[in-house]
C-alpha positions in Angstrom: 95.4 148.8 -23.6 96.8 146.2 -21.8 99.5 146.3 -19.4 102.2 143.7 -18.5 103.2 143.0 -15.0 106.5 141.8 -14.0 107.1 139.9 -10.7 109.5 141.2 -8.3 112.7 139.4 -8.4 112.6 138.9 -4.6 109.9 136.4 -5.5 110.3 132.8 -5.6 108.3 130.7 -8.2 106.4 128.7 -5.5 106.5 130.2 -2.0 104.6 127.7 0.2 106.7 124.9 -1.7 109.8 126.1 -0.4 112.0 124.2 2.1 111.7 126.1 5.7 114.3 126.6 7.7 112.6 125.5 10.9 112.0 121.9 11.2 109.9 121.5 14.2 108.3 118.5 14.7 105.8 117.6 17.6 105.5 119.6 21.2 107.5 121.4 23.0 109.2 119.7 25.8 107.5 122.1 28.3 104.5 121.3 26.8 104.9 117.3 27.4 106.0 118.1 30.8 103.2 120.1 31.6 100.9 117.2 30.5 102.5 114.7 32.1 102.3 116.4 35.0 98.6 117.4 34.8 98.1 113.8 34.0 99.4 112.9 37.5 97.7 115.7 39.7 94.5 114.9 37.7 94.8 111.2 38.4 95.8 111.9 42.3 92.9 114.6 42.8 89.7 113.3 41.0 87.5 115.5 40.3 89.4 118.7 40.0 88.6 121.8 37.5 91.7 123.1 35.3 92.3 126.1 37.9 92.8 123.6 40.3 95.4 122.4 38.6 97.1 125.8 37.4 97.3 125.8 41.5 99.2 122.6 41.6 101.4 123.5 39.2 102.5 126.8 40.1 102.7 125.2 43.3 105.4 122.5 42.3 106.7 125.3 40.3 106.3 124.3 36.9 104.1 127.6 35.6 105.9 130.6 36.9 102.4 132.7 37.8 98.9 132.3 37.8 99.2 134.8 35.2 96.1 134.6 32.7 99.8 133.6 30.0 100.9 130.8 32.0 97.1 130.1 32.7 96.5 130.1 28.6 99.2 127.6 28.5 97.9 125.6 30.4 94.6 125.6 29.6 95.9 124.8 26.1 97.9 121.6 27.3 95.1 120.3 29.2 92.8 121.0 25.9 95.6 118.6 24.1 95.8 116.1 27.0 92.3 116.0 26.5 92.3 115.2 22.7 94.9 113.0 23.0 93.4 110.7 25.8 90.0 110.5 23.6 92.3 110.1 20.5 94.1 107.2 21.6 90.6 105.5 23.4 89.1 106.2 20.1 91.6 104.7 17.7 93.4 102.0 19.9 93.4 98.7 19.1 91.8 95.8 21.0 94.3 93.0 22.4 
């Protein structure tokens, strides 16, 4: 005995080939601020730990806390900053 399914008309035919709605591209703006701005308090203060700069951003006021949230976030841009930097050493081209 065999039994026929029939989809649910609130199905589309192809789901992950359907056109979003949301067309994000790249970072967040905060995001690239944040890393441009750990760039240069990482550049000024040699050696310093990502704490230390949470610090120096919350103290120019560009994380609102040292909440472990705006901590994550930051951790995460630094993380990016990071691949980026070894990204670009890696794959750039010579002169």
């Amino acid at each position: 005995m065999t039994e026929q399914f029939q989809a649910s008309p609130n199905l589309t035919p192809d789901p992950q080939f359907q056109a979003s709605s949301k067309k994000v591209r790249g970072r967040n703006k905060k995001t690239l601020a944040l890393i441009d701005a750990m760039y240069k308090i990482a550049e000024a203060s040699k050696p310093i730990t990502g704490r230390g700069i949470g610090y120096k951003l919350f103290a120019t006021g560009l994380i609102d806390s040292m909440a472990t949230k705006n901590m994550n976030a930051v951790y995460y841009a630094l993380s990016l900053y990071k691949f980026l930097r070894c990204f670009i050493r890696l794959f750039a081209l010579p002169a």
